[in-house]
N, C-alpha and C positions, 0 to 999 in steps of 0.2 A: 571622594565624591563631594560635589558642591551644591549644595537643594537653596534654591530660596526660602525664605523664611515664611511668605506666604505660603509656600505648598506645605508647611506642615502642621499636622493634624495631631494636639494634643490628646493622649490616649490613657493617660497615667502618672501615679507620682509614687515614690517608697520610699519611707526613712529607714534605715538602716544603722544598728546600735553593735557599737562592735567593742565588747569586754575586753580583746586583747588586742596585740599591734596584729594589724590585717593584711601591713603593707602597703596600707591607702595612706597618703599625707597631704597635708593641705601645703598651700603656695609656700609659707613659710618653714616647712619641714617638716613639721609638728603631726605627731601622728592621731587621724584624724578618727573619735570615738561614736560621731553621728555625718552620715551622711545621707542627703535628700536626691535622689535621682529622678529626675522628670522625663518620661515616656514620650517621643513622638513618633509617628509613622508618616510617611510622605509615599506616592506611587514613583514607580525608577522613571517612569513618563519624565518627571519634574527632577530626577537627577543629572547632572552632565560629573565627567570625568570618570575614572574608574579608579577601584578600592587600591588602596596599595598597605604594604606591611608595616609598622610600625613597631616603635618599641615594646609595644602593649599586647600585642596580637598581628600573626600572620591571618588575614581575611580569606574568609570563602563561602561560596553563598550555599543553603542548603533550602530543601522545599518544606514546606512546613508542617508538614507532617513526617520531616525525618532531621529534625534539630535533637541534634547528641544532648540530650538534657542530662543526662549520667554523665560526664564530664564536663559540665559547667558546675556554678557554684546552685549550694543546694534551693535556694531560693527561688530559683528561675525557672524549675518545676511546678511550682506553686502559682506567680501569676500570668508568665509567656504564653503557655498552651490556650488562656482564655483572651489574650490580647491579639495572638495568631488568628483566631476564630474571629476575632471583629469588635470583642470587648473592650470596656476599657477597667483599669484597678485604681483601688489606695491600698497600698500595704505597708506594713509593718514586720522589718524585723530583727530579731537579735542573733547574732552569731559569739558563740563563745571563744569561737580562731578560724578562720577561714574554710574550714573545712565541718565545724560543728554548728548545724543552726540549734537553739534551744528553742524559740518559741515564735513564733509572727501571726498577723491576723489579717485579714484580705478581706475588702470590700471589691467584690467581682460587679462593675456597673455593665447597663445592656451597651449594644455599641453606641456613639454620638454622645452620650451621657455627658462628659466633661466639657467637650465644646460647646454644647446645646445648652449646659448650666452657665459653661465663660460669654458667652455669648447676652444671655439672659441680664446677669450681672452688670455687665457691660452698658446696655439701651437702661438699667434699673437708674445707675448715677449715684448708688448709695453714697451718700456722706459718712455716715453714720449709724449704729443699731442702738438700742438705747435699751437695756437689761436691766430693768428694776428688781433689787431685793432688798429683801424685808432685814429687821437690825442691823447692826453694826457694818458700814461700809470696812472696815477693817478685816472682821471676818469673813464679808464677800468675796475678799481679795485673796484671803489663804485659802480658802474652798476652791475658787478658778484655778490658782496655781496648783494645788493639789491634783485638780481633774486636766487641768490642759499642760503644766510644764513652765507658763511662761507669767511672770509676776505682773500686775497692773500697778503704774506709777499713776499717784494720786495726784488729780486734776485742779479741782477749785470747785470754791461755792457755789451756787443761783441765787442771790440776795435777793428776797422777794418772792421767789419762788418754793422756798423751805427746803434744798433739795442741796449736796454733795457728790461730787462723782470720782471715779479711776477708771483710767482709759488703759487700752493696748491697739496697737496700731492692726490694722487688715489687712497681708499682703495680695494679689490678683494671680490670674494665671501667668501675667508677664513677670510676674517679681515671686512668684513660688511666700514663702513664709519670712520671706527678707524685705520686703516692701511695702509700700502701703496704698496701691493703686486703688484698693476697694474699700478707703478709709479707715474707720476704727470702729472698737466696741465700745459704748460707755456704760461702765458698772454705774446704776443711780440709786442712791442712798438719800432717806432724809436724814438730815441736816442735825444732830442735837442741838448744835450751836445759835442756830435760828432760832430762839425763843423770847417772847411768845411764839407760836408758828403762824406764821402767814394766814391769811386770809384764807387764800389760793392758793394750793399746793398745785403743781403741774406733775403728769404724766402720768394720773391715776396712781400715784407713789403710798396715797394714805391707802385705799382700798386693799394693795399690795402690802404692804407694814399690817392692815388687819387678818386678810386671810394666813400672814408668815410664808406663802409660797414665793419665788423668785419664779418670773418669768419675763420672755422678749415682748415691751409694753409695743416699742413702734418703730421709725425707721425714719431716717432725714435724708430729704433728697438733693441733690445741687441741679437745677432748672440749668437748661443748654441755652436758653434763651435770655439769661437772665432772671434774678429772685424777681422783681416787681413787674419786668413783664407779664412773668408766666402768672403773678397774682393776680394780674390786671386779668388775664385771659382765662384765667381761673372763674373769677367772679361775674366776667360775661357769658361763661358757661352754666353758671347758675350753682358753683360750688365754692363759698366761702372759707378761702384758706387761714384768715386772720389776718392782721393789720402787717404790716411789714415793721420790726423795731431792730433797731440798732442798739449791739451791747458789744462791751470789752470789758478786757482783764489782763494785768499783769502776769504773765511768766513769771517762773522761777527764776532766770535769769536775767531778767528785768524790761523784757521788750512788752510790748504792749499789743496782744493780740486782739483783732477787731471783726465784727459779723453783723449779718445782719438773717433775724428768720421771720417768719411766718406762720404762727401755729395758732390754733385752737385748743389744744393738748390737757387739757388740765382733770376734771374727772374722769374714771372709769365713763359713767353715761356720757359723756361731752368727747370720749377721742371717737375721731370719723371710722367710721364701718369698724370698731372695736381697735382701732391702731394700725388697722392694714393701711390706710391711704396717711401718707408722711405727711410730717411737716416740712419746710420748704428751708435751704441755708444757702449763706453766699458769703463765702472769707473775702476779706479786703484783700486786695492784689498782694498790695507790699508784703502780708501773714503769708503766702505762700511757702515760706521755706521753714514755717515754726510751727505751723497748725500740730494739731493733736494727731494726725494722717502721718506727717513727717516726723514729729518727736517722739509718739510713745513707744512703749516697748515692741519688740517685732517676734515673730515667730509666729505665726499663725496665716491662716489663710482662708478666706472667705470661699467657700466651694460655692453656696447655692441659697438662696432666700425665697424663701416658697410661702404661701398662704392658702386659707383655708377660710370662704366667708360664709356666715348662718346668712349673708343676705350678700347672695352674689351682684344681681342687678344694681343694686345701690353701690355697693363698693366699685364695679368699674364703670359707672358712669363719673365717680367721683376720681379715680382714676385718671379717667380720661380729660376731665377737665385740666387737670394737671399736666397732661402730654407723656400720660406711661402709657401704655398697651398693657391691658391689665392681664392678657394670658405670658405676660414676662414675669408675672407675681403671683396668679391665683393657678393653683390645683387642685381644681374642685375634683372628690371624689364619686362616684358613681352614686348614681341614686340618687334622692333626695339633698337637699343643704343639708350642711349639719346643725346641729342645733346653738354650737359657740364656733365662735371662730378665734384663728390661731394663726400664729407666725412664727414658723420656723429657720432657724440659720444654721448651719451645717458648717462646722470649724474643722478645717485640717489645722491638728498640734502636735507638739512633738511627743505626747502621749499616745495620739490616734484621732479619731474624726470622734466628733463631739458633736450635741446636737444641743440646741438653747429654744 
């Protein structure tokens, strides 16, 4: 069968941990211990050709409420019946040999959920999420790897800003946990090495080093319009994003990566609507192929960036002045605002879906 790519409709994703040989191998032979399989359904409307037999399987089509689940593998009991019905999944699981599963874990979403979230993402433009904790940028880093699977290589300083970071790259729904079409995380840490400390610390980072909690401070966006247009258009909407400044640094490999942003960012009271509404980034063309997007570690996957404002009104008018749609970011709950507002990111890793 032959589907366009446009007909089809992301529905799912499973990693798959496999103790012994499965008989699955990857391109170079090598017998393959995690595999990531991505779900799609399309209507037969949008298919032309018909099934034929393969080395893999002879095909045939069955109705779906009488798919031979007892003779498939044991997993597909677990999330097909709820994908057949209109859902969509994340799951997780481990087989001990092909025919033993030992353990897995299924996030059963309602239907549209994964597209409706890619989609969301998508018009968002994230650059970046920016994770502030408290002590030792070192021990942030074994804690993430502990809970996600995948290590953060350490970034660089903020001179003037009293702050250190370690990134890991964000793959999208086009690039599954191998890519980095939804940017990166940045672990932020202050600085020991900055002393005295700065003036001005940025990104609410002292407040965060006082309470000792880690939490997602804010979010960087890449303007479609351009960073100083959109600042320009910004500030005639009557929401001041900050000065536009140009910074660079050295890679490890010695190239010289260059940006430019637009923030406000700097205390807890001073980030706009509590951190929901970004700051603004724009990489120099030539940085294209070394940014922190492209270089840092991969394995992960930005599912969904959702908020929560104690002051809705405010937050998407500020929003808007920026050129988001603020129902692409706020979920306000029923009832009342809440009393704090919050931002959460939802991580597929090779542990399981992770929430920041």
């Amino acid at each position: 069968l032959s589907v366009p790519a446009a007909a089809l409709v992301r529905r799912g994703v499973l990693n798959f941990h496999m103790l012994a040989d499965s008989g699955m191998k990857g391109a170079d032979g090598t017998i393959a211990s995690r595999l990531e399989v991505h779900i799609y359904s399309c209507s037969l409307g949008d298919a032309e050709g018909e099934v034929a037999e393969s080395e893999e399987m002879a095909p045939r089509w069955w109705g779906c409420d009488q798919v031979p689940l007892g003779q498939m593998w044991a997993d597909d009991a677990h999330w097909l019946p709820h994908v057949l019905a209109g859902g969509d999944v994340i799951g997780d699981f481990t087989f001990a040999d092909q025919a033993t599963l030992l353990s897995h874990s299924l996030d059963k979403l309602p239907p549209g959920a994964m597209q409706l979230d890619e989609q969301r993402i998508r018009r968002l433009r994230v650059d970046h999420l920016v994770y502030g904790v408290p002590g030792s940028l070192e021990e942030a880093c074994a804690a993430f790897e502990a809970a996600t699977g995948v290590a953060p290589t350490k970034g660089g300083a903020h001179k003037g800003l009293g702050t250190h970071n370690a990134l890991v790259a964000l793959g999208g729904a086009e690039d599954g946990s191998c890519g980095a079409s939804c940017g990166y995380l940045e672990l932020l840490a202050l600085d020991p090495a900055q002393q005295p400390r700065p003036e001005r610390v940025w990104m609410a980072m002292e407040s965060i080093a006082a309470r000792g909690e880690a939490r997602l401070v804010t979010w960087a966006h890449t303007p479609a319009r351009g960073l100083e247009a959109c600042a320009a258009a910004a500030a005639a909407a009557g929401y001041q994003p900050g000065d536009v400044q140009s910074f660079s640094r050295q890679t490890p490999d010695g190239r010289t990566l260059q940006w430019q942003l637009a923030y406000r960012h700097y205390t807890e009271a001073m980030l706009p609507s509590d951190g929901l509404v970004p700051f603004l980034i724009e990489w120099a063309p030539p940085c294209a192929a070394f940014t922190p997007a492209a270089s840092a570690p991969r394995g992960i996957e930005l599912l969904s960036l959702r908020a929560e404002s104690a002051a809705p009104l405010e937050a998407s008018a500020s929003l808007a002045a920026l050129g988001i749609d603020a129902s692409d970011l706020l979920a306000q709950p029923a009832g009342a605002a809440p009393c704090s507002s919050r931002l959460v990111a939802r991580l597929r890793t090779p542990k399981g879906v992770v929430e920041l």
